[in-house]
C-alpha positions in Angstrom: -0.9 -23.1 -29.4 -4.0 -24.5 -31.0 -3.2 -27.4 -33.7 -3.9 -26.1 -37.4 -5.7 -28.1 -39.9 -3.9 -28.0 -42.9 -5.1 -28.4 -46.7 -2.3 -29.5 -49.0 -2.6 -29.0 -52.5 -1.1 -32.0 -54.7 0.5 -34.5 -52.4 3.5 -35.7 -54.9 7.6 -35.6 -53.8 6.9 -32.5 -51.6 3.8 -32.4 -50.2 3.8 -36.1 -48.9 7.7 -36.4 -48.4 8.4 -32.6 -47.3 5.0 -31.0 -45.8 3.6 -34.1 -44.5 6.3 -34.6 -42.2 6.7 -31.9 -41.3 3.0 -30.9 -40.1 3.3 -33.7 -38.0 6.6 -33.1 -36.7 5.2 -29.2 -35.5 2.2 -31.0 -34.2 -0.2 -30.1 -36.5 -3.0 -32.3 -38.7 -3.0 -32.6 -42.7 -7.4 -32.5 -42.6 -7.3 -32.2 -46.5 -5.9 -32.6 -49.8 -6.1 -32.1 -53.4 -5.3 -35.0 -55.7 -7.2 -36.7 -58.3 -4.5 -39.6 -58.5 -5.6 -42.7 -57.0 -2.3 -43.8 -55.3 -2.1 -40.2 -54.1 -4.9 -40.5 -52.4 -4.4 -43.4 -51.0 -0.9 -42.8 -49.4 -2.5 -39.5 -48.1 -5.6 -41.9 -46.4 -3.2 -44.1 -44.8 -0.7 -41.5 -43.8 -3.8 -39.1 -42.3 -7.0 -41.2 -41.7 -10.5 -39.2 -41.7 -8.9 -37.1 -44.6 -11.0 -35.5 -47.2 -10.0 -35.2 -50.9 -11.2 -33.5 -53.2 -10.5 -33.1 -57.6 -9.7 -29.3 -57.3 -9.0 -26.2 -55.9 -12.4 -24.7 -56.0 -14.0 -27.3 -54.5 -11.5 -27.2 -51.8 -12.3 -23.7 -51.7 -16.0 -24.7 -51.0 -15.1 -26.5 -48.3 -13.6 -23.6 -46.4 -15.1 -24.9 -42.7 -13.2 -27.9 -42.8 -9.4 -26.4 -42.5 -7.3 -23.6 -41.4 -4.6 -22.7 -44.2 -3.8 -23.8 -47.5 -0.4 -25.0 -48.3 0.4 -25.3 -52.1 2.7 -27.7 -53.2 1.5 -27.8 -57.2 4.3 -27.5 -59.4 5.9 -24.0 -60.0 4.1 -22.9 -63.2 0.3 -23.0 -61.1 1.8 -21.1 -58.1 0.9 -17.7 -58.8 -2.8 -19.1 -60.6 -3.4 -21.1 -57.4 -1.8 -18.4 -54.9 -4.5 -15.8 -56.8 -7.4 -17.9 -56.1 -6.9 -18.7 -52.7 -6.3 -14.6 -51.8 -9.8 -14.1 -53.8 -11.2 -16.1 -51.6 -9.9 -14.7 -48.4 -8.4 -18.0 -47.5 -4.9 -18.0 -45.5 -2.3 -19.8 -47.4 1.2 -20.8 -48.2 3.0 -21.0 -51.2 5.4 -23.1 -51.7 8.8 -21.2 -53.3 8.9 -20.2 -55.5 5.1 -17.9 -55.8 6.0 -17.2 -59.4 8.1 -18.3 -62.3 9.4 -14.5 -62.2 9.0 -11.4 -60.4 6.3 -10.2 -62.4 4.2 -13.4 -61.0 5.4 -12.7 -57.5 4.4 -9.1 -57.4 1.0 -10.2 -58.6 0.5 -12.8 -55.9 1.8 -10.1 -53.1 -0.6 -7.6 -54.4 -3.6 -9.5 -54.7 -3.7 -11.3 -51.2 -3.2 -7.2 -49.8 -5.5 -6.1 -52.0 -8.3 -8.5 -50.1 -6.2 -8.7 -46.7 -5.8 -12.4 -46.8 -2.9 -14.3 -44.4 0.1 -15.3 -46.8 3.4 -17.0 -46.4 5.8 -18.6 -48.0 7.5 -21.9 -47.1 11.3 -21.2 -47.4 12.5 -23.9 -45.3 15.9 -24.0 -45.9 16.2 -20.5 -43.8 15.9 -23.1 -41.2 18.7 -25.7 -42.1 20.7 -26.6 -39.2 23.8 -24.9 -41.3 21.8 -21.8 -42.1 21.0 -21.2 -38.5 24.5 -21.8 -37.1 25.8 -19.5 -39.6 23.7 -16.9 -38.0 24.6 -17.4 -34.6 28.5 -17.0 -35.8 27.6 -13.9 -37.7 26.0 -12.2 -34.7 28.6 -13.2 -32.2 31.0 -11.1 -34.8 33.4 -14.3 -34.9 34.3 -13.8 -38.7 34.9 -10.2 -38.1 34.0 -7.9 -41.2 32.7 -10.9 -44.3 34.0 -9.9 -47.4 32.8 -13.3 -49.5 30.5 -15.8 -49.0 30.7 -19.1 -51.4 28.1 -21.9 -51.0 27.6 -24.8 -53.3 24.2 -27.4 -53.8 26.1 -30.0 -56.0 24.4 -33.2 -56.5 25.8 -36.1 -59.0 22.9 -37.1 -60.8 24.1 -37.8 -64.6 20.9 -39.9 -65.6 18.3 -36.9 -64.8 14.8 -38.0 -62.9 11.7 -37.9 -65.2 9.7 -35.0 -63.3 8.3 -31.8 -63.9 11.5 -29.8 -62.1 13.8 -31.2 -64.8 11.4 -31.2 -67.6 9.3 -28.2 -67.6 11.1 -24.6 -69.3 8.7 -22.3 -67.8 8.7 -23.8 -64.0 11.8 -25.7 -63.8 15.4 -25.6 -63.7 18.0 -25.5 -60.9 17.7 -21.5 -60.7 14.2 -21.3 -60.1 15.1 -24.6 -57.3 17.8 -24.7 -56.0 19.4 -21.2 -57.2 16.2 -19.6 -55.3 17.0 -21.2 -52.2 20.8 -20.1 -52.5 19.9 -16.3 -53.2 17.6 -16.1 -50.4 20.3 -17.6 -48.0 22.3 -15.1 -49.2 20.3 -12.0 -49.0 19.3 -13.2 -45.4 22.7 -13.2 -44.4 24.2 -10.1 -46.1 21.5 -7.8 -47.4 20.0 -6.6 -50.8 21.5 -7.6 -54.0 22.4 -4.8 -56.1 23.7 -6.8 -59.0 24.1 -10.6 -60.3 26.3 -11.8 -63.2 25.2 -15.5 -63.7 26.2 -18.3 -66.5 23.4 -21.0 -66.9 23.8 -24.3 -68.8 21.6 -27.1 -69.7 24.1 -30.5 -69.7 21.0 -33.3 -69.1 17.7 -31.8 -69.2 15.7 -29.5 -71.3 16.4 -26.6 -68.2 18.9 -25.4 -66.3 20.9 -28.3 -64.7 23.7 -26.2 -63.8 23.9 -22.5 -62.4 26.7 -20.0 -61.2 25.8 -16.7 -59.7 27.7 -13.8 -58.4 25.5 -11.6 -56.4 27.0 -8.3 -54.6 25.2 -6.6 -51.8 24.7 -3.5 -50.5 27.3 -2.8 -47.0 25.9 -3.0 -43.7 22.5 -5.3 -44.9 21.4 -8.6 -43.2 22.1 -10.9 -40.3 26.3 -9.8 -40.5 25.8 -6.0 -41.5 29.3 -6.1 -42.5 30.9 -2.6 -43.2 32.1 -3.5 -46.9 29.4 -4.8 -49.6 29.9 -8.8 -49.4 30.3 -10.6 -52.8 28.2 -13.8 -52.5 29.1 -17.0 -54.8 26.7 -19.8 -55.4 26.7 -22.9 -57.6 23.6 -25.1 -58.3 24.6 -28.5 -60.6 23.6 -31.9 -60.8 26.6 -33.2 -62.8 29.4 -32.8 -60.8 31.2 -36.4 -59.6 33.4 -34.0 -57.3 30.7 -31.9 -55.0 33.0 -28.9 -53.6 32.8 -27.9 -50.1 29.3 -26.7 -49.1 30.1 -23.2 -47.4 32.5 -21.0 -46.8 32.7 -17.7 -46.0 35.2 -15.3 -45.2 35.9 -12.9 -43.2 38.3 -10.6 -41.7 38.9 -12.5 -38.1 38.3 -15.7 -40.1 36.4 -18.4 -41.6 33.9 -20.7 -41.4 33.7 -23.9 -43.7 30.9 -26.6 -44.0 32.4 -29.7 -46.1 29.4 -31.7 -46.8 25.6 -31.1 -46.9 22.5 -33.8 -46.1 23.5 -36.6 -48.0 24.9 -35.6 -50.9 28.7 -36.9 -51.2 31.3 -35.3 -51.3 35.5 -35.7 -51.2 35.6 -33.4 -49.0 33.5 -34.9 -46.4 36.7 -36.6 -44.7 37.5 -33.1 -43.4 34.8 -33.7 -40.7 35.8 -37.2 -39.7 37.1 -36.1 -36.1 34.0 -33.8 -35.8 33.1 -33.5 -32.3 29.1 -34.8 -31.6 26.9 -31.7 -31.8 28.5 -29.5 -34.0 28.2 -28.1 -37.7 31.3 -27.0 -39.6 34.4 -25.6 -38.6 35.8 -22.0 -37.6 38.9 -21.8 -39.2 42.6 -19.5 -39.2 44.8 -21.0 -41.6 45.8 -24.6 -40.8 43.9 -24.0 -37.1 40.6 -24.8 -37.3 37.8 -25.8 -34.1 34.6 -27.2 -34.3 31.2 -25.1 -34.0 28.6 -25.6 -31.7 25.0 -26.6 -33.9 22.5 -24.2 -33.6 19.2 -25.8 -32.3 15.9 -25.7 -34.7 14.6 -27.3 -38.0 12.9 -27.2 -40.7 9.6 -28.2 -38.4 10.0 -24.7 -37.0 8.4 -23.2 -40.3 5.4 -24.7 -39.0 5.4 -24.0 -35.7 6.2 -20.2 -36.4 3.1 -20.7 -39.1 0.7 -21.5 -36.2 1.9 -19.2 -33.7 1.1 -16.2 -36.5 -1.8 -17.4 -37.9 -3.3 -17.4 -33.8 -2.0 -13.9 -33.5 1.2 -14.9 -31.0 4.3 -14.4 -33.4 5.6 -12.9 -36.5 5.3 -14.0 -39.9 7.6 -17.1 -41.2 8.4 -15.3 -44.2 7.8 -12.1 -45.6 6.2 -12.3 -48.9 8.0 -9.2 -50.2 11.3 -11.0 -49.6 10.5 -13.7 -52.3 9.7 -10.9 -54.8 13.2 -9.6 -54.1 14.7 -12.9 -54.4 12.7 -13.0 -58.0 13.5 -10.0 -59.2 17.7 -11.3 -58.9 16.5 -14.8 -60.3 15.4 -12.6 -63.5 18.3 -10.6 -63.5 20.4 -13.4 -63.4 18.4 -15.3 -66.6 19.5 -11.9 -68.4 22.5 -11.5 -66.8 23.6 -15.4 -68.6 22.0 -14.7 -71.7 23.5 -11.2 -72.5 27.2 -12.3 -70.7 26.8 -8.7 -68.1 26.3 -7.6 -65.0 23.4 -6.7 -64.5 21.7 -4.3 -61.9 18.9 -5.3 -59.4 
């Protein structure tokens, strides 16, 4: 596979710390970026020499020759403005999640890059998490039997809020349209379509969400486990919460499986996994029986591999577009979902 070179748009927290690394880590080059700050730039010159900068996304645009895809990193509220553009322009691009700050957005992004046949993706990394992917493996094998429920938790402990756009900003921020995003995908991956959501939404430290509680149920026999009974998914998104509950667990009829802890976040539970044999990723568990499962190999790198194996015509997409308009379209139901105290259908 021939390297891409990759434009990034804005190289702030995600494109430099996220993208950044990972291009390189998939073997690929960062040829140009998008930044008028000067310390921006500057990080991006000594991270990438030879790279070429320029104010804004039209003159990036102009520069078409110069790179193969555009990866958007800009903060949420410019996806769907920036996405737009690029599809106009017949340049291939990803989006960083999520396209749209609702599914109204998303749909409009989907339909204008088909509309001019232009290449689009979008970067859901977390569909490649070490956890996520070992999940899989158990759900194929069968080893939980028939799921029923499937719980997952991103706590974090963060009572002095940072000072960005994520925790500032009501139209693009918030932990639903963050970290709730990357929960319901997760879950519709694993268990199928959502058919409806109930959801309560709070803000304890910031002007949006800061801490989230969905219940999404799914239609039987969808996703990776195409379990017989519709599976009822449970997923909390908070940053004030001195007590982080256990990361995963679903359950099943032959079982469970159970993640205590997740990246670095800490948690009490995390002294579950102290005997943890080297190599493996939560535990299958019966009761007070419990053994260690294998990790599933792959990374979040991947995304970027699979990104140039598609773009050159030798693999699938990473991610289906339509899928993020699905995962919108619950995000929405779940904002009226809180405010109206219902379920509400998807």
């Amino acid at each position: 596979m021939t390297a891409l070179r990759i434009a990034i748009v804005g190289y702030g927290g995600a494109g430099r710390g996220i993208h950044s690394r990972l291009v390189r880590e998939a073997g690929h080059t960062v040829a140009a970026v998008v930044t008028r700050d000067p310390g921006r730039r500057q990080q991006a010159a000594s991270d990438w020499p030879g790279v070429r900068f320029h104010d804004d996304l039209t003159a990036l645009v102009a520069a078409r020759g110069t790179y193969d895809v555009v990866v958007v990193t800009s903060p949420t509220a410019l996806h769907a403005e920036h996405g737009a553009l690029l599809a106009r322009a017949g340049v291939p691009f990803v989006l960083d999640k999520p396209i749209g700050v609702d599914a109204h957005e998303a749909r409009a992004v989907v339909a204008e890059a088909a509309a001019t046949g232009t290449p689009f993706t979008v970067f859901q990394n977390r569909r490649w998490d070490p956890e996520q992917l070992t999940l899989e493996a158990l759900l194929r094998r069968g080893d939980l039997g028939q799921v029923h429920t499937f719980e997952r938790r991103w706590e974090r402990w963060r009572p002095r809020p940072q000072q960005r756009w994520k925790e500032n900003d009501p139209a693009g921020g918030g932990l639903l349209l963050d970290l709730g995003l990357h929960l319901v995908d997760s879950a519709t991956r694993l268990f199928g379509r959502v058919t409806s959501v109930w959801a309560q939404t709070r803000r304890l430290t910031t002007p949006t969400e800061d801490d989230v509680f969905l219940v999404l149920a799914h239609e039987p026999g969808g996703g990776v486990a195409a379990s017989e009974r519709g599976v009822v998914s449970r997923l909390w998104a908070g940053s004030v919460v001195g007590a982080p509950g256990p990361r995963t667990r679903v359950l099943g009829g032959a079982g469970a499986y159970v993640v205590t802890s997740f990246e670095q976040d800490a948690s009490p539970f995390e002294v579950f996994d102290a005997d943890a044999p080297e190599g493996t990723l939560g535990w299958l568990t019966h009761g007070r029986e419990r053994e260690a499962v294998p990790q599933a190999p792959g990374g979040h790198a991947d995304f970027y591999r699979a990104l140039g194996a598609w773009l050159q015509g030798d693999g699938e997409i990473p991610v289906d577009p339509a899928d993020a308009v699905r995962t919108a379209e619950v995000l929405d139901a779940a904002r009226v979902a809180a405010r109206e105290g219902r379920t509400v259908a998807v």
